[in-house]
Every structure is written in C-alpha cells, then in structure tokens.
DRENVOZA-540030 format. One record per residue (C-alpha): x, y, z. Coordinates in steps of 0.2 Angstrom, whole numbers, plus 5000, padded with zeros to 4 digits. Example, Ala and Ser with C-alpha at 12.3 -4.5 7.8 and 13.67 -1.06 7.14 Angstrom:
2
506249785039506849955036
REM end
This chain:
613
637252425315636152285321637052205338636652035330637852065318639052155326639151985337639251875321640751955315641551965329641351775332642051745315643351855317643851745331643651585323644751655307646251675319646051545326645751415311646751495299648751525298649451695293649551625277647551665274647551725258646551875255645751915241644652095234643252115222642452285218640652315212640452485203638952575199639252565181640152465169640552605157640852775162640752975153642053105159641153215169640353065179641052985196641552795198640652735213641052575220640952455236642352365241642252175247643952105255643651905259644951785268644551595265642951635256642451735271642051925272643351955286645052025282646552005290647052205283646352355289646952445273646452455257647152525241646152585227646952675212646352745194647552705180647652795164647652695148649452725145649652655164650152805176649252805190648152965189647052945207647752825223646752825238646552735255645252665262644652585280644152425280642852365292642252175293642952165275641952315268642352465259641652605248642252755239642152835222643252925208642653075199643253085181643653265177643853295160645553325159645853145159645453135141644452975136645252795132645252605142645552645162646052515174645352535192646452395203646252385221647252275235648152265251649752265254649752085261648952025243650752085238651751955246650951825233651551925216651152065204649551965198648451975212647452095216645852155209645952215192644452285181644752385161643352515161642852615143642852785148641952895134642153065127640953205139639153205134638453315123636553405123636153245135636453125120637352955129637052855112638252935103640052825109641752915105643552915115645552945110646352785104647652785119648852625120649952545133651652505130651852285126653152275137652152245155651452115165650352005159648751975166647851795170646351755162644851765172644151615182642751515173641951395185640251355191639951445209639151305221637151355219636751325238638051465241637251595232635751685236634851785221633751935228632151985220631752155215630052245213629352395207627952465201628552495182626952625180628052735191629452735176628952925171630053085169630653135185629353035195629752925211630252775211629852655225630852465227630652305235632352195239631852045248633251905251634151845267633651915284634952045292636052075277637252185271637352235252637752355238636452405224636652505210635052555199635452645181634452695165634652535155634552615139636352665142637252525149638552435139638352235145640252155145640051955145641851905150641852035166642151935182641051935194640851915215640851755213642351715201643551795214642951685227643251525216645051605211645551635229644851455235645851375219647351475222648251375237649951435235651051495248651751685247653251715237653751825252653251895268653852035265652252135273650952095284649152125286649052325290648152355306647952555299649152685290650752625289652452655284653752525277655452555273657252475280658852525288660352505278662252545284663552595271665152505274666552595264667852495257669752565251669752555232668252475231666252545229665152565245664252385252662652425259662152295271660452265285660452365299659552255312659052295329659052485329657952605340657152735332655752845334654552935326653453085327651953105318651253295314649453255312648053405312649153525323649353385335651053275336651153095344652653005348653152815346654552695344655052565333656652435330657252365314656952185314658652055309658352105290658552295294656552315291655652435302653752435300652752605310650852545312649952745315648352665317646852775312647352925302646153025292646853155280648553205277650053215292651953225292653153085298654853095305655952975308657552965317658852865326660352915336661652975325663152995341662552805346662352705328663652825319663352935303663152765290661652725292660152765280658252755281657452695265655552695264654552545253653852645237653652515226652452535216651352385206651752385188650652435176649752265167649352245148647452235142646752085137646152095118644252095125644552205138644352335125643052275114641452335115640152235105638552295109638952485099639852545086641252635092641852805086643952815088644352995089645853055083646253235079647253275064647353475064648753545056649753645070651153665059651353745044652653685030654353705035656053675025657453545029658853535021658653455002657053385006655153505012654153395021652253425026652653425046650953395054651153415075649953255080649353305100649853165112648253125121648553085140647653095156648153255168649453215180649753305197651253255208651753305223653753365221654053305238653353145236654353125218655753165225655553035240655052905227656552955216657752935231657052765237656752675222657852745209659452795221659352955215660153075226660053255218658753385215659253465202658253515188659253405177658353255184656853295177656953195162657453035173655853075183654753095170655552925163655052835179653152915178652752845160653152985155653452965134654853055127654253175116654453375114654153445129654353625136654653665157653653815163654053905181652453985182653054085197651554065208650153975211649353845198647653925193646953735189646553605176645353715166646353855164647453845148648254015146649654035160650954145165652654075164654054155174655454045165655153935150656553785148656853685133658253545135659553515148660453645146659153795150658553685164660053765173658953925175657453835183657653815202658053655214656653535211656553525230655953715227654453675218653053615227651953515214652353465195650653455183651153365165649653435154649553345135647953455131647753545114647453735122648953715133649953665123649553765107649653915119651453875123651853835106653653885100652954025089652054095100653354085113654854045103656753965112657954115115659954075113661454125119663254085117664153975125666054005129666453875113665454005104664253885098662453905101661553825115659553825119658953965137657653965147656554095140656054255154654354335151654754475165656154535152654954515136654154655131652554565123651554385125652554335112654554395117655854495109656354395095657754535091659354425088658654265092659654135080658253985085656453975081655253815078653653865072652653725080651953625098652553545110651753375115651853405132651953555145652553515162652153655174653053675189652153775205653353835219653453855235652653965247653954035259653353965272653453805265655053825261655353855280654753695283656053555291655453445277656253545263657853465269657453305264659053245259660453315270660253235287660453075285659853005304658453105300656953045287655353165286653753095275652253155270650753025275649052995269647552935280646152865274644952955260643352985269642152925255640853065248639053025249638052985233636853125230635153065226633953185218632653265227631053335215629653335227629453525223630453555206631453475196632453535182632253555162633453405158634253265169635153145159635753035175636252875175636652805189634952855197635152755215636952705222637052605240638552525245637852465260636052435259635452315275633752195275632752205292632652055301631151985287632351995273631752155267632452315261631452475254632352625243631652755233632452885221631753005208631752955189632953065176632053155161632353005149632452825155631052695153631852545157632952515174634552415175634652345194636552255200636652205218637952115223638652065243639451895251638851855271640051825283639851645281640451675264638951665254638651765237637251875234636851925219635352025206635252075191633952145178
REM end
C-alpha cells in the first residue's frame, strides 16, 4: 500500500477523533459482484464502512450474515476492517434451495441506533444451472412470516455532483471472443482505491430501486439522531459482551436478579494451542466488555470470577441477541425484466389413506428450506442467555427449534451415531429415531451432541419416511399406547420389525433434524460443563473469516469445452497509479458478447466513485 495513502488516512483518522464525538454514526454499504445469484455460484462483495461520510470507521468489526428467505440465518461471518474496508464472499451450496435471500451487514455500534440500521440487500437466488443455460429463471416460492420488522424505504435524493467522480472504462471490444483475453483501462482519480466487478451482461437481471453507494451516504448524512442506547461501543477487534447478574433470594417470593458492578474477573483465551490471559471489571451496570484484539479462526474463552470472595449468586450472561429477521418490500422480489418460472413440487408421497367417516386424497407437500448447521454448544449458549433456559434435555428441542425459525411441522429426530457424512449425502444411518416428546427420552443430553443439521430436502426426507421406517410403540404403565424412538441396531432390516407394532403412518416427514455426537475426547473437554459452575463461563469464539481469493481463469495454454462464467473479473480493491490509471485483464467465458462493468469506491474525503456499463 502506497505511503501516501497510508499517511492520508492516518491524518484523517486523527482529524475524525478529533472533530467528531462518539456519537459518529457509522454507516455500511456493500457492492456485490452480481445482482442475481444461481446455487452453485459464490456471493462476492467489498465492504465500505463510512463515519460522517468519510471512509474511516470508528469499528474494527464487521458483521456480514446470509439470510434464508424464511429468515434464519444460514451463514455469519466476521470480518476486519481496515480504513473502512472490507471484502469477502458467500458460496451458495445447493442445499440452500432457491428463493429471495437477504445479505445484511453491520457493526455492532450501528446497533445502538435501532433494528433498522444496517445494510440490507433482497438477492433472487435461482434454481442451479442446467446444460450452461442462464436464460431459463426458476426458484421455490419460499415466504417470511408478516409478523417482523419492517424495513425503511430506500433514500431517494440527488448525491451532490462535484462529490462524485464517474471512472471510464475501455476495451478493445474486438477482444469479446470465446475464451479470449480481455485487456481494461480504468482511468479516474490518482492514488485510489476501488472495487470492480465485470460480468457477461447477457445474464444480468438490472433492479431500478436497488440502492446504491451513494444513497447510504445521503441516509447516514440525513439521519442526525442520537442512539437509543449506548449499549456497545466501536469494537476495536473480537469481542465478547455479556453482564454480571447477582441472584438475591427472597423468602416466599421469586428470585430478583439485579447488576453486579465492579467485579474482577479474568479470562483465558485458548487460541491455536496457545492461551493468553487478561482481566476485566464489570462496569456500575454489571456490564463487562473483553476486547481479544486480532483473532483469526476459531478459540475458546473462559471466564471467571472469584466464587470464595463474590459468593456463589453471581451469574455470567453473554450478549447473544441477535437482529430480527425484516419483511421484504413488495419490489424487493419482483423481477421485471424475465419471466419468472415459480417452482413448486406437487408429487404424491402419500398414497390414500382412511379417516374415520370421511377418505381424503392426503398429498405430503415438501417444506422447501435452506440447510441449517448449528453448533450444539453454541445453541445451547444462546438458549441459556437469551431464552433463560437452563436444561439440556432433549425435551427442549422443540423450544430450540421454535427460537431458530424453525416451522412446526412433522418432524422426525435422528441420532446418527457418528459422524455426519455431509450435505449431499441423503441416505444415513440412524442409531435412534424419535418422533414426539415422549420418545425423545431415548435420545441423549443435548450437551452430548456436538452439531444439529435441520434438512427439509426431498431425498432425506422421503428416505426417512414413516413407511420406510415406521414409529414403533410400547405401553406405558396406564396401558395406553405411547410413540418410541425407533433402534436400527435391534431391526433386522432397513425397514424394522414391524411385528406387533400398533402405529404406522405411511407418509414423510417435512423435516429431518439430525443430531452428530460427540467425540470422546470432546466430551472430556471442560467445556461440556457448561452449565454447572456458575463462577465459571466457557465460550466458543470466532475470529475473523480470512476472505478466499477470486479465481480468475487462466487459458493461455487450454481451456475447456464449456465455461458458462459469469462474473468473469472480481477486485475488491483495485488501486490507480499516481496518473489515475489502472490495467486488468481476464479470459472471456465460452458465450458472452457483451460486458456488464460496476465499480464502485468512496475516498477518504468522502467522495463517491462510481461506473457502470
């Protein structure tokens, strides 16, 4: 990085502090690669973080997450900010299933000024390409609940012209042939930074009302308002929230929890096989805020207090909250410029079955929802914290599901005994099959369980139908029948001994949650006691995600017989020498004739940058 502009932003950075209170409202805008995406392709993006109009954040943090259509959050990751910049990507696998996704991204110190505030964008992601062809549109018709936040309506002003600088493109278009390289010209300001995204512009779905760079800036100029909290200030590197509570038990009368201010506590960080050590105290509110700094990749955090010193009523509670999901905007999910094809499946699973007085054609409609991995521990933490639930019985799964946006729907839990063999895998074998309440009481402590995957897919679910693996029962001591988890290891086929079995449905479930044990090792680990010292608190914590690297296509020697690309150059931070000038090259896919060029950038005076063609 130039020296010139490593002083620039220094100087700035100064002046920011200076000038501006901690009030500074920061704002994020995010320029992606594409503006409509195929599973099977990867969201790129550059991040731009701008405080007073200026690319300088106060943050060091920044939190970008993928949102499936019904609104669970199916991807989070953090990322490093550095002079208000920031890049990354999010690959769509298919098991994500196709429909409207939301990509958001903010800091935590956005937060303090409401749910509203913080980049939002609505991105069509379409069924997975076949034979190459990107004309043909199709995705699920997947909807949110009506009962979330509703979203502002984007800014519409005029940006102030001598603020924004246009940069001009050129290219020889005689170069626009299968597979042949492409050489580009970006002139504009000297000694600039910027992102550029080049796609074939035959397959690039235009949406009018999309904000842009400059919008946000006007917003976040408009928007004078003071927080509604301070609850969190700007993040410095990976931290960790939470407060200190003290139970005061009252005779005849429920617990008061109250602050717990001005408490010493330390905390040790596990972080690739090394371990650091710090100290904190809980402020007058009982808050404690732990600054790790730099942490790249995944650690564990303890935290603890003196138990003989502060007594056995105190409680450490970390900050989980989590944004709520938003509702779309009507146009956020048109798309004018094709005709699109709304798939919805309607095979018969089911064959006819009787109910009493009346025979009714029952057909088993699949629930079409994105893939969702949690992390037990993690769930469990989250439960605790937010929810104020204090048990790991499998019996809570229904309340955890509930929390995850989860619908409730016919569902079957699966102990697969071992390791999970992956997303594309759809026939798997199940130690213990539960199906309600009751036969949960066979399946293990959810703090035993090391992941849980809720998979909505056809194959999966078809595979674990009740037919095929139908609900055994016993009798209770009333004598009435009651629903059992279902043993492969006593079966003597795939599809059980149905000898005496009183209960059988012949169809599907909607959904399959599959739950992955522990190792034995990691059931050694101080960390599976989450929940029973109470002066001790253990965490899992994530660094920052090291962004991947776009790959750009090399076919100086070969190339192969079909390349259907269509983000054929992606930069998140292209720079201009000191002329203004900036040179890229790339190889051309098999079938575009026509380019589609997006730059965006701000300086670190706060002016806009932009192209398009």
């Amino acid at each position: 990085m130039p020296e010139s502009y490593i002083c620039h932003s220094y100087l700035f950075l100064v002046l920011l502090f200076v000038t501006s209170s901690i009030e500074a409202r920061e704002n994020v805008y995010l320029h992606l690669d594409n503006k409509s995406y195929f599973l099977g392709e990867t969201i790129w993006f550059s991040a731009y973080v701008t405080n007073d109009g200026l690319q300088i954040s106060n943050s060091k943090v920044l939190y970008v997450e993928l949102l499936s259509p019904e609104g669970n959050i199916v991807d989070s990751k953090q990322y490093r900010l550095s002079n208000g910049r920031a890049s990354g990507e999010f690959p769509l696998p298919p098991l994500l299933l196709s429909g409207f996704f939301e990509i958001r991204a903010f800091t935590k110190y956005m937060m303090n000024w409401g749910r509203n505030n913080y980049f939002s964008r609505v991105i069509p992601v379409f069924n997975a390409v076949k034979n190459g062809d990107h004309s043909f549109y199709s995705m699920y018709d997947r909807k949110r609940k009506s009962k979330q936040v509703i979203p502002e309506e984007p800014v519409r002003t005029v940006f102030p012209q001598e603020r924004r600088n246009i940069f001009s493109i050129d290219y020889d278009t005689a170069c626009i042939v299968p597979y042949g390289l492409v050489k580009m010209k970006i002139t504009g300001l000297p000694d600039t930074y910027f992102s550029i995204s080049v796609t074939d512009k035959a397959s690039h779905l235009e949406r009018h009302k999309e904000t842009s760079l400059a919008d946000y800036i006007i917003k976040e100029n408009l928007a004078k308002d003071k927080p509604s909290s301070n609850r969190y200030k700007p993040e410095q590197g990976i931290s960790v929230h939470g407060k200190l509570q003290r139970t005061i038990r009252r005779l005849f009368r429920s617990p008061r929890k109250e602050p717990a201010s001005n408490i010493p506590m330390k905390a040790d960080l596990i972080y690739q096989d090394h371990k650091y050590e710090g100290e904190l105290l809980s402020d007058n509110t009982g808050r404690i805020d732990f600054c790790m700094g730099a942490v790249n990749g995944d650690g564990l955090l303890k935290l603890s207090y003196n138990r003989k010193e502060e007594g056995q009523d105190l409680s450490i509670i970390l900050d989980r909250k989590k944004l709520p999901p938003r509702s779309y905007l009507e146009w956020e999910t048109m798309i004018p410029e094709f005709k699109l094809n709304v798939t919805e499946e309607n095979d018969t699973i089911l064959p006819e079955i009787e109910v009493k007085g009346k025979r009714r054609n029952y057909k088993w409609k699949p629930l079409y929802t994105s893939v969702l991995h949690l992390d037990m521990d993690e769930v469990l933490e989250y439960m605790r914290d937010e929810h104020d639930m204090q048990t790991d019985s499998p019996i809570s799964l229904i309340q955890i599901l509930s929390a995850y946006h989860v619908p409730s729907l016919p569902m079957r839990w699966v102990d697969i005994g071992g390791e999970y063999p992956g997303d594309t895998i759809s026939i798997i074998q199940a130690r213990v099959i539960c199906d309600g309440i009751i036969s949960a009481s066979h399946l293990k402590p959810l703090s035993c369980y090391k992941q849980m995957i809720v998979r909505t897919d056809k194959p999966v679910c078809e595979y674990f139908s009740y037919g095929n693996m139908p609900i055994r029962s016993e009798r209770s001591s009333g004598g009435n029948a009651v629903d059992s988890g279902w043993f492969t290891s006593n079966s003597s086929s795939a599809k059980g001994d149905r000898q005496g079995q009183s209960v059988r449905y012949d169809f599907a479930p909607s959904i399959v949650v599959f739950l992955e044990p522990k190792t034995d090792e990691e059931l050694s680990s101080p960390y599976q006691a989450w929940n029973s010292q109470p002066d001790i608190r253990y965490t899992h914590v994530h660094g920052y995600h090291t962004p991947l690297e776009f790959e750009h296509k090399n076919y100086n020697e070969r190339h192969p017989d079909g390349d259907t690309r269509r983000t054929l150059y992606w930069n998140p931070m292209l720079h201009t020498d000191k002329n203004g000038e900036a040179f890229i090259q790339f190889y051309n896919n098999s079938t575009c004739r026509q380019f589609h060029c997006s730059i965006e950038g701000i300086t670190i005076d706060g002016q806009i940058i932009t192209a398009g063609q």
